[in-house]
Backbone bond lengths (Angstrom), bond angles and torsions (degrees), N, CA, C in turn:
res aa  C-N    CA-C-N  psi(-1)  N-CA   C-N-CA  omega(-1)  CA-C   N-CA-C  phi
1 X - - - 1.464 - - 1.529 109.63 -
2 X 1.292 125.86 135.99 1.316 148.28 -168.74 1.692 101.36 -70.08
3 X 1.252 114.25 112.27 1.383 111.83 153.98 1.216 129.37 -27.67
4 X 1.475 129.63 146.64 1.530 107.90 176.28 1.917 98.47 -67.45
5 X 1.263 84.58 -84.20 1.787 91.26 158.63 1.612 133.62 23.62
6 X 1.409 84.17 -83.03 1.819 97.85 160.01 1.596 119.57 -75.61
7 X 1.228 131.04 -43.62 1.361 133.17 146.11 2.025 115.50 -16.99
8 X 1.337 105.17 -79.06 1.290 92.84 166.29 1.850 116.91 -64.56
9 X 0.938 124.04 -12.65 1.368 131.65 -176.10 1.860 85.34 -59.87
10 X 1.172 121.32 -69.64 1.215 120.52 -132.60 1.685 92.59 -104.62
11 X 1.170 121.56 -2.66 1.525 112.12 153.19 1.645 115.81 -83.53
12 X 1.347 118.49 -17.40 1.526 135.25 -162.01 1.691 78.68 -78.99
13 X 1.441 131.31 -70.08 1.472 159.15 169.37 1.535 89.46 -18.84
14 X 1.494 129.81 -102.65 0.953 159.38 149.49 1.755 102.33 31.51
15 X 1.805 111.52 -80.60 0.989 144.99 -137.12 2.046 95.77 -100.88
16 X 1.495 117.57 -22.94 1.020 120.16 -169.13 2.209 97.40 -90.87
17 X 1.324 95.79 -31.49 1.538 102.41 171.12 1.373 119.54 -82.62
18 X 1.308 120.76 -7.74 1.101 113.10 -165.14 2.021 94.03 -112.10
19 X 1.423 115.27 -3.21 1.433 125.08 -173.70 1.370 87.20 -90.79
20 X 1.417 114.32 -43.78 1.939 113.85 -174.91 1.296 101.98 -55.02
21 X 1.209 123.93 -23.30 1.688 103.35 -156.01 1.403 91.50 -109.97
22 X 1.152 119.74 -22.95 1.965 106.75 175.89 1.439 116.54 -85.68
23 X 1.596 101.06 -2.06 1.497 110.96 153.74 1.751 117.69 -60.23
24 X 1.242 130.84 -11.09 1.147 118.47 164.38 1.246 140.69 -70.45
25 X 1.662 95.89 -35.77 1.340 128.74 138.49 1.569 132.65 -15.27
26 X 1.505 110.30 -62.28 0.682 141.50 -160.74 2.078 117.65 -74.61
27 X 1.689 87.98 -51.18 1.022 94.00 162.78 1.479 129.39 -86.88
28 X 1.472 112.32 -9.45 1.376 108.88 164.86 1.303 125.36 -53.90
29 X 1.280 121.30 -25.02 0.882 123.32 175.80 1.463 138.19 -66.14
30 X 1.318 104.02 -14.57 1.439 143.29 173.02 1.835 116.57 -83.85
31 X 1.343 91.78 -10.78 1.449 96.91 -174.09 1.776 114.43 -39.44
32 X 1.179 135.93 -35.24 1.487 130.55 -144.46 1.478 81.28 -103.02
33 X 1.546 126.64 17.16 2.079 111.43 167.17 1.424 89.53 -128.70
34 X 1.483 83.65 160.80 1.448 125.47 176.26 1.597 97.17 -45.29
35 X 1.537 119.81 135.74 1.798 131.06 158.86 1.271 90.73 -38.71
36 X 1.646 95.00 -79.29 1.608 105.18 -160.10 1.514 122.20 -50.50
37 X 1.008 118.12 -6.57 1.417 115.91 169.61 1.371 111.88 -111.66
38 X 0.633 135.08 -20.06 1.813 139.48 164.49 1.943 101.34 -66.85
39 X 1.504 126.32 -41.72 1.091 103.87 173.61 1.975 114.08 -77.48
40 X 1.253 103.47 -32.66 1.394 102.91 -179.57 1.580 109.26 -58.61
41 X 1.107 111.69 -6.14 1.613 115.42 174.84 1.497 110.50 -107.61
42 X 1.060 112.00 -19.99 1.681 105.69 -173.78 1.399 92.55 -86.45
43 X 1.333 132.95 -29.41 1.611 111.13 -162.30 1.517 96.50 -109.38
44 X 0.974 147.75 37.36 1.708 161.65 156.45 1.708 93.10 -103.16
45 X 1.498 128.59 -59.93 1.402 131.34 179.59 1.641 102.01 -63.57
46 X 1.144 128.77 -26.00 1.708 126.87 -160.34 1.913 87.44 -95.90
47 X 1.278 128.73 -38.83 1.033 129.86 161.83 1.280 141.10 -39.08
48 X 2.063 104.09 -56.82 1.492 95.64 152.65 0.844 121.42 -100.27
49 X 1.623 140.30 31.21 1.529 131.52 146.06 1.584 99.14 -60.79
50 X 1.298 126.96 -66.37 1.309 140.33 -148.41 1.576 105.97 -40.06
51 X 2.112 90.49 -59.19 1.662 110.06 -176.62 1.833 96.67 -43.05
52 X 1.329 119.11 -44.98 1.719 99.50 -166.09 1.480 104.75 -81.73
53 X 1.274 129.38 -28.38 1.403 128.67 -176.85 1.645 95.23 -64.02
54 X 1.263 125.03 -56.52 2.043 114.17 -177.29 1.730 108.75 -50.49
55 X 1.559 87.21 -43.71 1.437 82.93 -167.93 1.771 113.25 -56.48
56 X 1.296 125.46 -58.02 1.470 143.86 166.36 1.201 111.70 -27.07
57 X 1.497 106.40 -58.08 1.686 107.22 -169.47 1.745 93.97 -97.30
58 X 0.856 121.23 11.75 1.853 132.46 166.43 1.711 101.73 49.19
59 X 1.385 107.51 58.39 1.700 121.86 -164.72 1.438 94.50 -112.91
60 X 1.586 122.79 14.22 1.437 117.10 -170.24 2.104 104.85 -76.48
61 X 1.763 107.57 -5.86 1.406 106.17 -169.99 1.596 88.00 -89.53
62 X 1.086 137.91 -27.42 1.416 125.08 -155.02 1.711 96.82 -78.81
63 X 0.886 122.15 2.56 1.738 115.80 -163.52 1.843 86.15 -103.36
64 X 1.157 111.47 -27.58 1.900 104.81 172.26 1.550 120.08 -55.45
65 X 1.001 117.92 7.39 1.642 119.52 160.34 1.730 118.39 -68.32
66 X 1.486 84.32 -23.03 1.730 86.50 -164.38 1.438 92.46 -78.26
67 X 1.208 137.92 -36.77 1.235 117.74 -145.38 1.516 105.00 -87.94
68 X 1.241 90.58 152.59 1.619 112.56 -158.32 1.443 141.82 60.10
69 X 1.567 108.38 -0.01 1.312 132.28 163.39 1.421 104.45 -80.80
70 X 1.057 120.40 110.73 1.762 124.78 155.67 1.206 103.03 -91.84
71 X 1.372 155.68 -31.81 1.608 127.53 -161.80 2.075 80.83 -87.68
72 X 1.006 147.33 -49.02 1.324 138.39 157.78 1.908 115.76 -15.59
73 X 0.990 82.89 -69.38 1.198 107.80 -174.47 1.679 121.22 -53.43
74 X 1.436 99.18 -44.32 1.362 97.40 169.04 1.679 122.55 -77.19
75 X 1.382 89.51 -41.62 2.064 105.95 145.22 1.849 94.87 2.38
76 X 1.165 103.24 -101.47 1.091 150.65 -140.00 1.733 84.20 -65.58
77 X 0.851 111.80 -84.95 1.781 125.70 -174.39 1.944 105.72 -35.10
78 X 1.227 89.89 -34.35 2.157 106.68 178.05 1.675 95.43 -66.36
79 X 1.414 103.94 -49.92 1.310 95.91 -173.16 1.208 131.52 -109.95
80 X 1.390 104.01 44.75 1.314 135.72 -168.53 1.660 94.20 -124.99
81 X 0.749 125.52 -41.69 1.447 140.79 -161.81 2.062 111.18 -80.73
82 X 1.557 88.71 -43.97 1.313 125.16 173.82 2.063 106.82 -63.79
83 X 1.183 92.04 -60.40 1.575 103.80 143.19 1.073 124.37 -5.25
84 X 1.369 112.57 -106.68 1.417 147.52 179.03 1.465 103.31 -38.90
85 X 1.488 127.71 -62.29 1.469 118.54 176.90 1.348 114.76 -64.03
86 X 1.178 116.09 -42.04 1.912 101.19 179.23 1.648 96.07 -63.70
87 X 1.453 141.12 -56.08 1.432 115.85 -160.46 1.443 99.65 -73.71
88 X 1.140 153.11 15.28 1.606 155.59 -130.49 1.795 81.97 -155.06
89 X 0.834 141.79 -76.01 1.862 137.77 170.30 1.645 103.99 -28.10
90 X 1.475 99.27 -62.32 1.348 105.05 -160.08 1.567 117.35 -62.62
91 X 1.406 103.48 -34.52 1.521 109.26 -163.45 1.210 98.18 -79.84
92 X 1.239 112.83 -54.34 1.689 121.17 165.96 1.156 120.92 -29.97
93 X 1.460 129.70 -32.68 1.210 150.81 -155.14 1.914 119.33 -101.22
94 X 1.665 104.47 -26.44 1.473 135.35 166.69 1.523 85.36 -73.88
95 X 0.727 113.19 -120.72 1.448 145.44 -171.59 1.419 114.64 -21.65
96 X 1.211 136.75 -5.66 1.323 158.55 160.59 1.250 115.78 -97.81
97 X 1.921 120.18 8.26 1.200 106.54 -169.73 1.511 132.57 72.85
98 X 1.416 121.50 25.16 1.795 102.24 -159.20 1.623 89.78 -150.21
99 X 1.355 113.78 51.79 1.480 144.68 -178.39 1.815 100.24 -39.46
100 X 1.369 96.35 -52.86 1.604 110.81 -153.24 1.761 82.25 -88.30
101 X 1.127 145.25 -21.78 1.641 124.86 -178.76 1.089 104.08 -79.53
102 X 1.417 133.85 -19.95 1.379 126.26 171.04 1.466 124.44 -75.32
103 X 1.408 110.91 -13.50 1.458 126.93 -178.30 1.923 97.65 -81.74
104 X 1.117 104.29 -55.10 1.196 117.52 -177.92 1.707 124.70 -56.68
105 X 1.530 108.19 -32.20 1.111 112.32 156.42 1.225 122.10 -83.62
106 X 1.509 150.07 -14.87 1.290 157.09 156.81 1.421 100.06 -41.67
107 X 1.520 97.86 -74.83 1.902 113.96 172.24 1.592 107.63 -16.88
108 X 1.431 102.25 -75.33 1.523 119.16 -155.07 1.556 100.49 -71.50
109 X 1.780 128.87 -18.06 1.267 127.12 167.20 2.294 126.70 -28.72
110 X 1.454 87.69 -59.99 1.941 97.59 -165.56 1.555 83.40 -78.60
111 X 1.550 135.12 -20.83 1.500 103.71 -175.03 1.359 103.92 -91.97
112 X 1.596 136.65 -4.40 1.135 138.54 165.98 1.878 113.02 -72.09
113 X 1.620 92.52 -23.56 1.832 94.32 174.68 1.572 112.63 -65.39
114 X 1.410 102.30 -33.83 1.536 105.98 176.39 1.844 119.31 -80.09
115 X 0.936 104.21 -5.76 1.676 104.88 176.84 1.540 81.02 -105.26
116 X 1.258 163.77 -12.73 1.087 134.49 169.01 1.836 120.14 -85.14
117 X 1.271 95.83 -23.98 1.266 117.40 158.99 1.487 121.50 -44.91
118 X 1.682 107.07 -59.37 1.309 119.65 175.94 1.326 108.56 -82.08
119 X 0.983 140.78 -46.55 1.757 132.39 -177.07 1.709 121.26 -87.17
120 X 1.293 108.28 20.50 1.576 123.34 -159.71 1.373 97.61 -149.18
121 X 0.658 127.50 -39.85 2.022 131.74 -159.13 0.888 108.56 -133.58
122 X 1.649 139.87 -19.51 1.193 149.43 168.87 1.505 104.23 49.44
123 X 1.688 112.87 61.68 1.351 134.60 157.90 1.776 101.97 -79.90
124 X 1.166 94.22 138.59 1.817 108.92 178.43 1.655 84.41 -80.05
125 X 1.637 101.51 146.63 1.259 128.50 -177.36 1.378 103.39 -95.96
126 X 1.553 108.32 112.37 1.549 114.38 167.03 1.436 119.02 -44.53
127 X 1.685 129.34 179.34 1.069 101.62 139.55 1.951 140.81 -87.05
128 X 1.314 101.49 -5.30 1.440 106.03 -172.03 1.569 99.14 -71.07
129 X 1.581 107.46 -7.45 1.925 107.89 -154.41 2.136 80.99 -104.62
130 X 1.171 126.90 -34.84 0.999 141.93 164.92 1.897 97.94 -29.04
131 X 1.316 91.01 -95.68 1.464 116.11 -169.01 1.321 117.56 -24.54
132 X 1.826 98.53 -64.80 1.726 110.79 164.89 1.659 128.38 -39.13
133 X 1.899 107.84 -36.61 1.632 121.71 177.41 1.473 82.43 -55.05
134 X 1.431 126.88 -54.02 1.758 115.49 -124.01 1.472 81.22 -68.21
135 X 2.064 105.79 -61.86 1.763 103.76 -158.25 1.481 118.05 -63.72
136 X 1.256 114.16 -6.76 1.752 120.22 165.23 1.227 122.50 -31.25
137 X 1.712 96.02 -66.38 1.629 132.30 -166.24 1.520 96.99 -69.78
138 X 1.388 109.38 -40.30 1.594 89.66 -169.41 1.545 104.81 -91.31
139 X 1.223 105.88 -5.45 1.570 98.61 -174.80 1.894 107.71 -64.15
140 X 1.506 91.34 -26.66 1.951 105.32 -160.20 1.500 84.54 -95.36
141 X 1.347 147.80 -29.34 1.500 145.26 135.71 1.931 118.40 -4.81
142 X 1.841 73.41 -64.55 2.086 76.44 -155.20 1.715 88.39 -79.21
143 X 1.052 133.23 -40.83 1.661 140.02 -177.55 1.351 88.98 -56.06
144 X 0.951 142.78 -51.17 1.786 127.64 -158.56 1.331 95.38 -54.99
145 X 1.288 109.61 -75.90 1.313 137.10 179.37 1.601 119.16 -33.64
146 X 1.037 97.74 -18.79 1.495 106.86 -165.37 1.194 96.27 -90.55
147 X 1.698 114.49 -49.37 1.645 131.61 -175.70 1.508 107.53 -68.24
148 X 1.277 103.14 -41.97 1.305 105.99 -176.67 1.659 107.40 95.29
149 X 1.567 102.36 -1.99 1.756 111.44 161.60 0.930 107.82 -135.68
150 X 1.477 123.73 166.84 1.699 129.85 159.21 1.558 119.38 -55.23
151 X 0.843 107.76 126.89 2.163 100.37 -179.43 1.745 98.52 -76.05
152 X 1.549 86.79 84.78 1.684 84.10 169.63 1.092 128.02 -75.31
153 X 1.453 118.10 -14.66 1.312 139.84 160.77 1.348 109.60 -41.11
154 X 1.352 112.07 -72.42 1.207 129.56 -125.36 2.284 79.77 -78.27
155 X 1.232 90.45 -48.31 1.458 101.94 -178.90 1.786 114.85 -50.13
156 X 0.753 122.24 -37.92 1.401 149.59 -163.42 1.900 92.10 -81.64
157 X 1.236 98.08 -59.21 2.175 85.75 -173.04 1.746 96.09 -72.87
158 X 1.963 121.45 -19.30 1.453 93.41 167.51 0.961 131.47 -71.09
159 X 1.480 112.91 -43.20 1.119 135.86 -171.17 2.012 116.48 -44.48
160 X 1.249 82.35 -72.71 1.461 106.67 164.96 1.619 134.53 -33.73
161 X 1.732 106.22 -46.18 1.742 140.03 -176.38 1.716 87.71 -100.88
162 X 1.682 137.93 -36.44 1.720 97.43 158.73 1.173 112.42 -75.37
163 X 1.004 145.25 -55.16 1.603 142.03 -160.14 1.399 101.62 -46.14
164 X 1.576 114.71 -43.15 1.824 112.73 -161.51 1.690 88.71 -72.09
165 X 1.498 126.87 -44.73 1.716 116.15 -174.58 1.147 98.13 -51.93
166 X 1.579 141.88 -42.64 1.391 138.78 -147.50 1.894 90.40 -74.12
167 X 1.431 98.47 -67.65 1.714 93.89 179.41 1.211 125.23 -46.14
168 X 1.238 120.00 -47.09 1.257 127.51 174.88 1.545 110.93 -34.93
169 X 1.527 119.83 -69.00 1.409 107.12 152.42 1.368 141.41 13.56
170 X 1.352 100.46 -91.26 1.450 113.82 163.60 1.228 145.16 -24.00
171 X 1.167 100.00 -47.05 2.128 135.11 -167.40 2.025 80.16 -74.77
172 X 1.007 107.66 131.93 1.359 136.69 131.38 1.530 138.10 -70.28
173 X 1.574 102.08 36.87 1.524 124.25 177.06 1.404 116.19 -142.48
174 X 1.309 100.27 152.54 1.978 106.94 -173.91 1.977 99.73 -79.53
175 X 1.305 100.35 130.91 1.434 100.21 162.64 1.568 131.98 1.07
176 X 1.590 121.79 -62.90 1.188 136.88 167.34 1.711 111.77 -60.00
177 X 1.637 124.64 -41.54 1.405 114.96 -170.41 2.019 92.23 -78.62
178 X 1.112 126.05 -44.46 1.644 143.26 -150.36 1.783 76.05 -76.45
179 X 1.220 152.39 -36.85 1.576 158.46 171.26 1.643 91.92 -52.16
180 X 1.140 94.47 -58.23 2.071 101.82 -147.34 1.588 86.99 -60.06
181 X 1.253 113.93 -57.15 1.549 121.35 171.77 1.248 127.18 -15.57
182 X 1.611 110.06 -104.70 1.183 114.12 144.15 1.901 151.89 0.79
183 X 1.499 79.65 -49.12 1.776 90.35 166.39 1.461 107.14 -83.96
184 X 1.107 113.06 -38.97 2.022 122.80 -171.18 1.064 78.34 -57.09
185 X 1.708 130.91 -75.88 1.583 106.30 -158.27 0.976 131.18 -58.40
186 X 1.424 130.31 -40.53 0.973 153.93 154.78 1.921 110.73 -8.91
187 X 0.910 102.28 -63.62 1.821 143.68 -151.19 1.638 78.90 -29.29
188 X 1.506 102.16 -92.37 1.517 138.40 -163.81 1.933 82.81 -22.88
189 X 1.312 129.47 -86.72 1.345 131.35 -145.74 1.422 93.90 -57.71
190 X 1.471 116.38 -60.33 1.253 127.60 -164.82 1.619 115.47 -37.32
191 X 1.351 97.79 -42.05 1.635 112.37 -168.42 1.862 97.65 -85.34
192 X 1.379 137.87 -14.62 1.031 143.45 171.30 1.430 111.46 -74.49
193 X 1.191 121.31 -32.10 0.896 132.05 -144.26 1.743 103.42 -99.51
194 X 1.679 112.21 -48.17 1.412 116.91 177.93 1.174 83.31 -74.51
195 X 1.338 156.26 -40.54 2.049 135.98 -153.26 1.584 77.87 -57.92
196 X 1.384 118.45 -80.68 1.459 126.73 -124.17 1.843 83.73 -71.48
197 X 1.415 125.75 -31.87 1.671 93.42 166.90 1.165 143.10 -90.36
198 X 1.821 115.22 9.38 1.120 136.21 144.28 1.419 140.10 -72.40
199 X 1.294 114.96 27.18 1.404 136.11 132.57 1.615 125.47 -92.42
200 X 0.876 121.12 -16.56 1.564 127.08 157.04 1.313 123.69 -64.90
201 X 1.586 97.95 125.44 1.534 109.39 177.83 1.777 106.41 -47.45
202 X 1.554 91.49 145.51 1.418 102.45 171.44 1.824 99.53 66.53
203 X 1.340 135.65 -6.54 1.711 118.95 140.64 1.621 133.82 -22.65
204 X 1.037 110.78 153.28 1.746 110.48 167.73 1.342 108.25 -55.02
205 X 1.701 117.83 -60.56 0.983 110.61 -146.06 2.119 103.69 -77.21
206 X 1.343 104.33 -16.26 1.694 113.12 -177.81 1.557 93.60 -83.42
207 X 1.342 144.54 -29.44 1.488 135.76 -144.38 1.304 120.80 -125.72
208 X 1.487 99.14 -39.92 1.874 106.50 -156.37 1.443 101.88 -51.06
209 X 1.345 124.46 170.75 1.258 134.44 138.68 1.306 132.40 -70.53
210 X 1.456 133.98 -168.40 1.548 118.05 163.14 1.229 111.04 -60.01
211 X 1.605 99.48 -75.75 1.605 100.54 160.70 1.357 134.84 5.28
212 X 1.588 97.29 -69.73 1.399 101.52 -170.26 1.631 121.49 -93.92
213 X 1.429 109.51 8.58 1.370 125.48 -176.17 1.915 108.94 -99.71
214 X 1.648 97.63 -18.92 1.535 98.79 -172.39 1.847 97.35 -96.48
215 X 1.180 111.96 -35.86 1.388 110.21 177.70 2.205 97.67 -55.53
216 X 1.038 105.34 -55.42 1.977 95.94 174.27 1.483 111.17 -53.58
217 X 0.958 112.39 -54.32 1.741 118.89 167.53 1.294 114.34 -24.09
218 X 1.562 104.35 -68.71 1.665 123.94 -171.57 1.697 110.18 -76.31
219 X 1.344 121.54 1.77 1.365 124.39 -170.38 1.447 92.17 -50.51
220 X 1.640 111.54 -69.53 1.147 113.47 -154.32 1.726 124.17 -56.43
221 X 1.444 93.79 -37.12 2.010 99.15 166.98 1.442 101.23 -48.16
222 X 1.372 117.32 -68.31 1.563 132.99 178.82 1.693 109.91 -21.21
223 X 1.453 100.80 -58.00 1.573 106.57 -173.31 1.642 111.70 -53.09
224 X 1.730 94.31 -63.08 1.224 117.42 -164.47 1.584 106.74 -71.83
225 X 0.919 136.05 -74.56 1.648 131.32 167.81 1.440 113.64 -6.42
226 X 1.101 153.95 -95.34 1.658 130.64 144.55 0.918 148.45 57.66
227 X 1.609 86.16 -97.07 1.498 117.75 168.10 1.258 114.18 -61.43
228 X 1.961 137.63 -50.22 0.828 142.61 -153.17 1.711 99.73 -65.68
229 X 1.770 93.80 -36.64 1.885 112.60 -159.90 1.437 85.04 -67.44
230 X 1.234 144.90 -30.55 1.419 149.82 -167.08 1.313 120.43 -78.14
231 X 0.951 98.47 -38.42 1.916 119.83 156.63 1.039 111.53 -63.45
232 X 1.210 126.75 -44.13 1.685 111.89 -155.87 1.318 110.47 -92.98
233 X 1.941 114.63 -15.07 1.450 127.04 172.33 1.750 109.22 -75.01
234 X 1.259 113.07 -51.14 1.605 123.06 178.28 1.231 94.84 -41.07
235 X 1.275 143.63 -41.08 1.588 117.44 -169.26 1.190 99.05 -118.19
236 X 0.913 138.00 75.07 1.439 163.05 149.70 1.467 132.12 -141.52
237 X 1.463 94.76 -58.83 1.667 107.50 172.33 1.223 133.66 -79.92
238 X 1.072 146.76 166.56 1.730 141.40 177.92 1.050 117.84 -83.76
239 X 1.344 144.27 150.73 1.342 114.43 -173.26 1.694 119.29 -93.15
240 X 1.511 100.97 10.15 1.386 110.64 173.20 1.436 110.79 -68.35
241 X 1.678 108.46 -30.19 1.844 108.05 -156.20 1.753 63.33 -92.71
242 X 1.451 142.24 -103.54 1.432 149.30 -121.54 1.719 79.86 -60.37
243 X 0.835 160.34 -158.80 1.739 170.60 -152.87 1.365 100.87 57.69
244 X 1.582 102.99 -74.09 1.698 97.94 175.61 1.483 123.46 -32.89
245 X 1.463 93.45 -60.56 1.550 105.21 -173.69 1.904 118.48 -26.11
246 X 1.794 94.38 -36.81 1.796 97.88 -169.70 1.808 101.70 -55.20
247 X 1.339 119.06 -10.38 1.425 122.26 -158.69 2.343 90.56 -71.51
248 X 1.167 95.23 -35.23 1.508 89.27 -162.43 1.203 115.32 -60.16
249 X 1.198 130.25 -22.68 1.592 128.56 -162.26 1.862 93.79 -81.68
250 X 1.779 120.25 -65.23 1.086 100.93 174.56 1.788 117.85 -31.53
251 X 1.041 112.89 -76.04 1.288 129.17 -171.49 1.367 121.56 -43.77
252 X 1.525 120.45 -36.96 1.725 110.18 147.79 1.179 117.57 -41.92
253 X 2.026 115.32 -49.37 1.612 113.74 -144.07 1.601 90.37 -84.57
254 X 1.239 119.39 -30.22 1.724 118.36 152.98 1.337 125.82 -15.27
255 X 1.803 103.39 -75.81 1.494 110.96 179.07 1.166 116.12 -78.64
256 X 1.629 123.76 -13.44 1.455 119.02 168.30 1.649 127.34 -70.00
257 X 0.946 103.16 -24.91 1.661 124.18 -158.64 1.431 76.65 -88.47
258 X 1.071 116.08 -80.02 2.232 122.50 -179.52 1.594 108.77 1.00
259 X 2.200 76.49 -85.56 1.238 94.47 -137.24 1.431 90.20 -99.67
260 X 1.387 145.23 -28.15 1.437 135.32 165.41 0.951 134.33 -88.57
261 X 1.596 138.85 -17.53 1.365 131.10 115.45 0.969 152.32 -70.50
262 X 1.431 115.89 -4.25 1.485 125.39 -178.01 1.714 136.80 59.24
263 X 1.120 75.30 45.60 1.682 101.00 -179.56 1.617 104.65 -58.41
264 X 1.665 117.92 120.63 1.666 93.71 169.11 1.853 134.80 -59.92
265 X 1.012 93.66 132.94 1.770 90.03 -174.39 1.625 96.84 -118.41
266 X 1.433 112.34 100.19 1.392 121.90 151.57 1.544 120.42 -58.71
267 X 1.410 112.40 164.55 1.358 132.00 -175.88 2.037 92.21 -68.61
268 X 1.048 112.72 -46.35 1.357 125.02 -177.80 1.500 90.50 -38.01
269 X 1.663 101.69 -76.40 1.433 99.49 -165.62 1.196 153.15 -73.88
270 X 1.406 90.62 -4.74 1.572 128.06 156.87 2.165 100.57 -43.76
271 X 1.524 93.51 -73.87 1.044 97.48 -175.30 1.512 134.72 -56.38
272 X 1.570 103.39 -22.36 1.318 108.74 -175.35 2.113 104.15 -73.48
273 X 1.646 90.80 -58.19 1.747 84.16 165.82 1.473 109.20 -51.40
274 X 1.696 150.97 -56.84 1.253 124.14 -172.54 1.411 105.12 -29.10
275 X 1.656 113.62 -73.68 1.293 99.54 -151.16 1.624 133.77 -88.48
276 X 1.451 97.85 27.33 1.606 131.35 152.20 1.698 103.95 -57.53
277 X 1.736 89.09 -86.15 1.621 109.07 171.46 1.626 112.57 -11.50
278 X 1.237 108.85 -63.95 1.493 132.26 -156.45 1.975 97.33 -76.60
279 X 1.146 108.03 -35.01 1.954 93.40 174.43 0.948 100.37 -82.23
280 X 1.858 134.02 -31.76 1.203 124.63 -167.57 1.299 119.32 -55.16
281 X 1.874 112.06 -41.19 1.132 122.85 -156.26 1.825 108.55 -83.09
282 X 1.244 107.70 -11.86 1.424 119.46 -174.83 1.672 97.21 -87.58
283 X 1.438 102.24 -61.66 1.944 99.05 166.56 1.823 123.19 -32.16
284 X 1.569 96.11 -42.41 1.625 93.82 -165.58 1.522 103.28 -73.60
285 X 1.419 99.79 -40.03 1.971 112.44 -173.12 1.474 98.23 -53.14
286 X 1.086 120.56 -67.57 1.293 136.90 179.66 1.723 122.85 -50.39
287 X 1.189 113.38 -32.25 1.850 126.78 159.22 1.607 93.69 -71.05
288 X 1.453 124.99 -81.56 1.591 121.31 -159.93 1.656 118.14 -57.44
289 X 1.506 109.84 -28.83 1.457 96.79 166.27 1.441 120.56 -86.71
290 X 1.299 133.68 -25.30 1.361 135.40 158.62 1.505 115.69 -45.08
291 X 1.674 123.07 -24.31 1.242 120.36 -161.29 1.783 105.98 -107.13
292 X 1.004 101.17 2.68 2.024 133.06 -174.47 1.246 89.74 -91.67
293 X 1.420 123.96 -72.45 1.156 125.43 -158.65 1.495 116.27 -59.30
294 X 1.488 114.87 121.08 1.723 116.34 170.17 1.182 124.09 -24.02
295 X 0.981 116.06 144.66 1.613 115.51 149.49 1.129 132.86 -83.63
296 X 1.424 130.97 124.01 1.053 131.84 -144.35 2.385 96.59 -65.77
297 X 1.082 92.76 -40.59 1.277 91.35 -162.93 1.613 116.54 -82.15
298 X 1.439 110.68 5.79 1.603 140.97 166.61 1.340 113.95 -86.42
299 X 1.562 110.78 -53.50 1.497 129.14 -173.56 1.379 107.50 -10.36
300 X 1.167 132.34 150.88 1.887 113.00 169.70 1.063 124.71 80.84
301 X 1.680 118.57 -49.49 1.685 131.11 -141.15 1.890 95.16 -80.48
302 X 1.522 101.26 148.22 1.419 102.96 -175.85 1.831 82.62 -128.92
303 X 1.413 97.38 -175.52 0.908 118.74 177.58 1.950 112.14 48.78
């Protein structure tokens, strides 16, 4: 029988992946502005969400680690930066029409955790972690081909979203404080950055509607809301049950791109996601039964 505990754990889990992926949604709606100015606005709005979330949960002491640490510090600013290009791919990536490269880079994300594994940590490559490298490569193979370009996109939100898990690591802060971070630094350029493209015709600040001025407003709840739900499942849930879960966000922006924007989907590309699908599913089998199995040096142990 399910803990209560973990019960809400894994609807908190659930409900925080399933907000990521109607975030595509979300920004479609935004389509007729500039990427680059839609992110220089989301992380100024993700900024002062944060400031009231420390303040509330009174988390403004935990951010005193940083000070006077620079190799910390730059930590943080790397993966802050790291940041900025995956939501800067992605948004770019709505709004440009290219629904399904963002799905595809989600996909290609946990098998990029394992090449960082191997070229960073110099973990020996299983074979189930094997298999997944091979159908990766060909998956971004038959899609090139299919596109008739490389999905630099699609490469770019993996690329980008492993490196930031790898940093993330590092930081000596919970999800929500390593957020507050990140955006603070962030702030100063970010906020330079939407002024000077809000003098351009067709800008938010020259164009939007109400409508379309409260959806920029609300970015930052949007961002941050999520994340928080993502937090509150991680310490509850295992990471065997929440792991899967990362599968949903591709897999909305999948059926969104399809079947609610109408993205063309060739037979090609059909095939190139199968044989995505198909390493993924050997990766996950291969993560959840490895994580079943005892530890040898537990085996027995009570108490």
């Amino acid at each position: 029988m399910e803990h209560p505990q973990q019960r809400a754990g894994i609807i908190a889990g659930l409900t925080a992946y399933v907000v990521w992926g109607l975030l595509t949604i979300y920004w479609k709606q935004l389509r007729a502005f500039d990427a680059f100015e839609l992110i220089g606005w989301r992380i100024v709005a993700s900024a002062a969400v944060m400031a009231v979330v420390l303040t509330v949960t009174r988390r403004w002491g935990r951010l005193r680690v940083l000070r006077g640490n620079r190799a910390l510090i730059a930590r943080v600013a790397a993966a802050s930066i790291l940041l900025t290009a995956n939501w800067t791919a992605y948004v770019y990536a709505v709004v440009h029409g290219q629904v399904l490269e963002t799905a595809l880079g989600y996909f290609i994300a946990p098998i990029g955790t394992v090449t960082v594994g191997v070229l960073v940590l110099h973990e020996p490559l299983r074979m189930a972690q094997r298999v997944s490298l091979v159908f990766a490569v060909a998956s971004v193979v038959v899609l090139s081909i299919a596109n008739g370009r490389v999905p630099w996109l699609a490469l770019l939100i993996a690329g980008s979203w492993t490196v930031y898990g790898y940093l993330k690591k590092q930081v000596p802060l919970s999800p929500i404080e390593s957020m507050a971070a990140e955006s603070f630094l962030l702030t100063p350029a970010a906020l330079a950055l939407a002024v000077a493209l809000s003098g351009r015709t067709g800008s938010v600040a020259s164009s939007a509607n109400g409508l379309e001025l409260t959806y920029v407003l609300l970015s930052g709840l949007a961002t941050v809301t999520p994340l928080m739900l993502f937090a509150y499942a991680a310490q509850r849930v295992p990471l065997t049950v929440i792991g899967p879960m990362q599968y949903l966000v591709p897999s909305m922006n999948f059926l969104i791109g399809w079947l609610m924007y109408h993205e063309p989907l060739s037979a090609a590309k059909v095939a190139g996601f199968a044989v995505l699908w198909a390493g993924l599913a050997v990766l996950t089998a291969d993560t959840v039964r490895r994580s079943r199995r005892p530890s040898p040096s537990l085996a027995g142990a009570t108490g």
